[in-house]
N, C-alpha and C positions, 0 to 999 in steps of 0.2 A: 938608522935613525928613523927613515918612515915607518920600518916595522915596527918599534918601540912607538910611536903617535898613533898607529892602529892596534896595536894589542891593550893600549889604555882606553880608547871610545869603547864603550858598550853599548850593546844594540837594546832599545827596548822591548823585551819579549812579554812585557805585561797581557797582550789584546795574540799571542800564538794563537789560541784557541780560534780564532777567525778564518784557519785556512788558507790566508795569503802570506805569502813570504817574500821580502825583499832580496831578489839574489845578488842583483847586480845594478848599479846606478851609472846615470850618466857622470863624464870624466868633470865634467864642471864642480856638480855638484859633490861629488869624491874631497876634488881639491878645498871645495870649500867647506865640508869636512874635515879634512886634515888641518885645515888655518882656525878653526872652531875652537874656542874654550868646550869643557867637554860637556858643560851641561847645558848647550847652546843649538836652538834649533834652526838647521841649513834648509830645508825643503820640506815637505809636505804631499802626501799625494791621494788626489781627490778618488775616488771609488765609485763609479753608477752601477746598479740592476738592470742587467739584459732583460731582454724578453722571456728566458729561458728562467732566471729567479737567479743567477750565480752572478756571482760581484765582479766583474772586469775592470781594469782601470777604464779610464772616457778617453774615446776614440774619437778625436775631433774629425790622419789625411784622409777615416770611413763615412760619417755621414761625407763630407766634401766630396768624395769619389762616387758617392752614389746619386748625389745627388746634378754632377757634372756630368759623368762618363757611361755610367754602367745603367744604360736603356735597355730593355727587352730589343729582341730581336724582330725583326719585320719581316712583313711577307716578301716574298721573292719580287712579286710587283711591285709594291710600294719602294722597297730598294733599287726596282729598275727604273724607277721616276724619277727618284733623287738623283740618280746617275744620269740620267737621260737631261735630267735639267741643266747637272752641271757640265755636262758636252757641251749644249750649248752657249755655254757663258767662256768655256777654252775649248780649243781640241786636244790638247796633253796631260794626263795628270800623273804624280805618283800614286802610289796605292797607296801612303801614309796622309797624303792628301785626299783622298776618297773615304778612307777612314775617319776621316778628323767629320769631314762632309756629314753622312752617313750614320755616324755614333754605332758601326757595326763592327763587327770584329774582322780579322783579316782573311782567318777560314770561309765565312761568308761571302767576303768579298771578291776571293777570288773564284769560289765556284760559278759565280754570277758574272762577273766580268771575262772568264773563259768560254761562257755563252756570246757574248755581243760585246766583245773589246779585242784588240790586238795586244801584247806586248812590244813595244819598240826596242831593238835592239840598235838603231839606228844610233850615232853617237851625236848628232844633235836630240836628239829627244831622247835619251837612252835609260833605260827602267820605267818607261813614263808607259802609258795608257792608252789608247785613242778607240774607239767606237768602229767597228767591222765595218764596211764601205755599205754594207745593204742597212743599215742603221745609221748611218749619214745624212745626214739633211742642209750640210752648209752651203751656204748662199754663195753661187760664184760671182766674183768679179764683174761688172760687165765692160766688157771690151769695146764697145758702140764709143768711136770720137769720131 
């Protein structure tokens, strides 16, 4: 019976000549196709101009993603700052949490933190981070009562 509901919808091929073809739709939109009188329109779909001149549909998780996550990479110094600040504020971190810090990639991050960090395999800190003892600077306790 669903086949017989889809071999009666016909697709409009008036606008073919444009290059783009619908191959596949979301399941939503399908169903609400299928529940459609047949000359009844379910969706619609907007079209922008890349930079390139070619028609893609509009890509809202891309500007979002570039405009949150996807920073140019920084110099090795500037990276060692960021890091060096956030020691100071903990002694432990993960490396998804240096990441998030940082806006750099994980490649990056660990060639730099194999310089001036430890890995903990410790099972109180375990996967976590901490800054090689000659790059320590924390403040001891004073024991003076």
């Amino acid at each position: 019976m669903a086949q017989e509901a889809i071999k009666k919808k016909k697709m409009d091929l008036s606008k073919a000549e444009r290059g783009i073809w619908l191959v596949k739709v979301p399941n939503y939109v399908a169903e609400l196709w299928e529940k459609s009188p047949s000359e009844m329109q379910v969706a619609t779909m907007r079209m922008q101009k890349s930079e390139t001149g070619n028609t893609e549909p509009a890509k809202k998780d891309d500007n979002r993603r570039k405009k949150d996550g996807a920073s140019k990479t920084l110099s090795k110094e500037n990276i060692m700052d960021m890091l060096f600040q956030a020691f100071e504020k903990h002694q432990y971190y993960t490396l998804k949490d240096l990441q998030f810090i940082t806006k750099q990639s994980v490649f990056v991050l660990k060639a730099i933190l194999k310089d001036i960090g430890d890995y903990s395999k410790d099972p109180a800190h375990r996967q976590m981070w901490e800054l090689k003892e000659e790059y320590r600077h924390y403040q001891q306790p004073d024991e003076t009562k």
